[in-house]
C-alpha atoms as one frame of an Amber mdcrd trajectory, in Angstrom:
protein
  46.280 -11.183  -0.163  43.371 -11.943   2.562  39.982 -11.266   1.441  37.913
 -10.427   4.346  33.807 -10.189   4.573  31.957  -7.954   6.688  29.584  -9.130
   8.661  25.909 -10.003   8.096  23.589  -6.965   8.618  20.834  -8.919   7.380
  18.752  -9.979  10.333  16.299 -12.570  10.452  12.885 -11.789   9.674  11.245
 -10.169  12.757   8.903 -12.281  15.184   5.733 -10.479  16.735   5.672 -12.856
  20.082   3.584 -10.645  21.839   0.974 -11.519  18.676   1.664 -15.291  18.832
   0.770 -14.876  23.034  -2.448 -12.753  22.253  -3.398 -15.366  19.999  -2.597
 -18.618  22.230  -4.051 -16.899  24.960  -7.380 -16.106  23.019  -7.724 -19.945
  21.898  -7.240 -21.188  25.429  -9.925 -18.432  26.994 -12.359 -18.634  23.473
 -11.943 -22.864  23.620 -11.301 -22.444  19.892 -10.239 -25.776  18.868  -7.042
 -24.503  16.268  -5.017 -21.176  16.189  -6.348 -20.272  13.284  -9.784 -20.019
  14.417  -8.747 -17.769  17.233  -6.620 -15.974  15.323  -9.404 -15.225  12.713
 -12.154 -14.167  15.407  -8.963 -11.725  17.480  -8.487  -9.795  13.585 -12.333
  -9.627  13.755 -13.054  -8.618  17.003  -9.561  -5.691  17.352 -10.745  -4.552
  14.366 -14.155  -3.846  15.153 -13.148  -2.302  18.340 -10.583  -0.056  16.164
 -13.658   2.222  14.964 -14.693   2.501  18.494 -12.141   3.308  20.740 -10.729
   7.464  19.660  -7.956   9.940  20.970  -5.605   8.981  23.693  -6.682   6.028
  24.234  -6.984   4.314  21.113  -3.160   5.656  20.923  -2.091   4.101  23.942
  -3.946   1.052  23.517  -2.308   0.341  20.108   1.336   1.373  21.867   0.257
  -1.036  24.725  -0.847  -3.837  22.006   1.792  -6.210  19.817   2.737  -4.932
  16.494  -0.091  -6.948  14.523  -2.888  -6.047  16.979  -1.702  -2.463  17.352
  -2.208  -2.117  13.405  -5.342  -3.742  13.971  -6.606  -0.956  15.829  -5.157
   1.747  14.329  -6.051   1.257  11.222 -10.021   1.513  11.341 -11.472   4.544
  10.339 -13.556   5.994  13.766 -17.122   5.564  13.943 -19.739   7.808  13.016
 -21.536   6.844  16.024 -21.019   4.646  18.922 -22.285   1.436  19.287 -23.796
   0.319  22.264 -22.548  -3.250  23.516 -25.094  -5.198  21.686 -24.905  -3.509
  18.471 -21.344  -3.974  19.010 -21.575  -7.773  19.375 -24.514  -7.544  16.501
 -21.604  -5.925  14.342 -19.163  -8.695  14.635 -21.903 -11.451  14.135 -22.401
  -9.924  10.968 -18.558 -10.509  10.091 -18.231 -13.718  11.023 -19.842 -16.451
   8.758 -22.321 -18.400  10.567 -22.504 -16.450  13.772 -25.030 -16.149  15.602
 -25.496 -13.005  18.770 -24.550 -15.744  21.627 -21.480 -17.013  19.414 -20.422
 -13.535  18.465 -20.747 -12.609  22.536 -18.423 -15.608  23.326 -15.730 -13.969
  20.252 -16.085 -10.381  21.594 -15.459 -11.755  25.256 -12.917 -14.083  24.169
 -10.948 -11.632  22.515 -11.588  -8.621  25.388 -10.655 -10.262  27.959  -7.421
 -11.379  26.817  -7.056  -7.696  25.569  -7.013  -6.503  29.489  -3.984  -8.892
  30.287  -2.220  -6.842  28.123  -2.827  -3.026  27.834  -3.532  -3.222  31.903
  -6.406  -2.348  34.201  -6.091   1.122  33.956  -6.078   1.606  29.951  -8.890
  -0.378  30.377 -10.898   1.970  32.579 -10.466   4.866  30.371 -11.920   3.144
  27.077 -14.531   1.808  29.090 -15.586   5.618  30.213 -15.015   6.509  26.245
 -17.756   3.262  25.229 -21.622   3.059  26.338 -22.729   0.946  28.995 -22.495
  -2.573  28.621 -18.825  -3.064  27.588 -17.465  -3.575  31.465 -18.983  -7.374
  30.828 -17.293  -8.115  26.735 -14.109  -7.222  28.326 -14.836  -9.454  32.341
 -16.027  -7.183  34.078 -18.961  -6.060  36.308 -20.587  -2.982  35.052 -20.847
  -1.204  38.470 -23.086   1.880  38.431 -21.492   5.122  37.544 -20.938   7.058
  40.338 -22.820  10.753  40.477 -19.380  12.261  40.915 -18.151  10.300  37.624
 -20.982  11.068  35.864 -20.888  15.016  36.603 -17.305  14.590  35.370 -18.427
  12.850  31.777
């Protein structure tokens, strides 16, 4: 008699690479001297920005995001109010120990833009028109004027 075994259906545990690549990326932009450090400000920083960014895009910017940032994001409760950019940076100063408003700046840039690489220019645009002023320059970018067109259309 031949005994025969079916095969293994147990896979190995599941790798987020995408997060590992957010993360290295982060360190080399932020300077932060270990992975853990960036790693620690990018869970800061995604979820902070969680609260802030609502509807479509916050849906497609979690789809766009790897698994561990995507839960990040998606699992803040919305904001009563929005921040603007320096009560924003204020907000995350406030959550990491020993931060001061220029350090927290350098997280919150850090962090957003890394966070452009990935979702894309034009997910980008559209939770920049969703945020106040001053965001264009956490995530890289020049804040250009709003148009009179654009802001007829807000």
């Amino acid at each position: 008699m031949t005994v025969t075994t079916a095969p293994s259906t147990i896979e190995a545990p599941r790798t987020d690479t995408g997060w590992s690549e957010l993360i290295e990326k982060v360190r080399d932009v932020g300077q932060y001297p270990t992975r853990a450090e960036a790693e620690r400000v990018t869970r800061i920083v995604l979820s902070a920005l969680g609260g802030h960014v609502v509807g479509d895009e916050r849906v497609d910017l979690a789809r766009a995001l790897p698994e561990a940032a995507a839960r990040l994001i998606a699992a803040q409760i919305p904001a009563t109010r929005p921040l603007t950019a320096q009560e924003f940076v204020d907000s995350v100063a406030a959550r990491i120990e020993g931060a001061t408003p220029a350090t927290a700046r350098w997280d919150v840039s850090s962090v957003l833009s890394v966070l452009q690489k990935f979702v894309g220019d034009d997910l980008v645009d559209r939770v920049l028109r969703q945020l106040p002023p001053g965001y264009a320059l956490l995530f890289g970018r020049a804040e250009l004027a709003r148009s009179m067109r654009e802001m007829s259309l807000t």
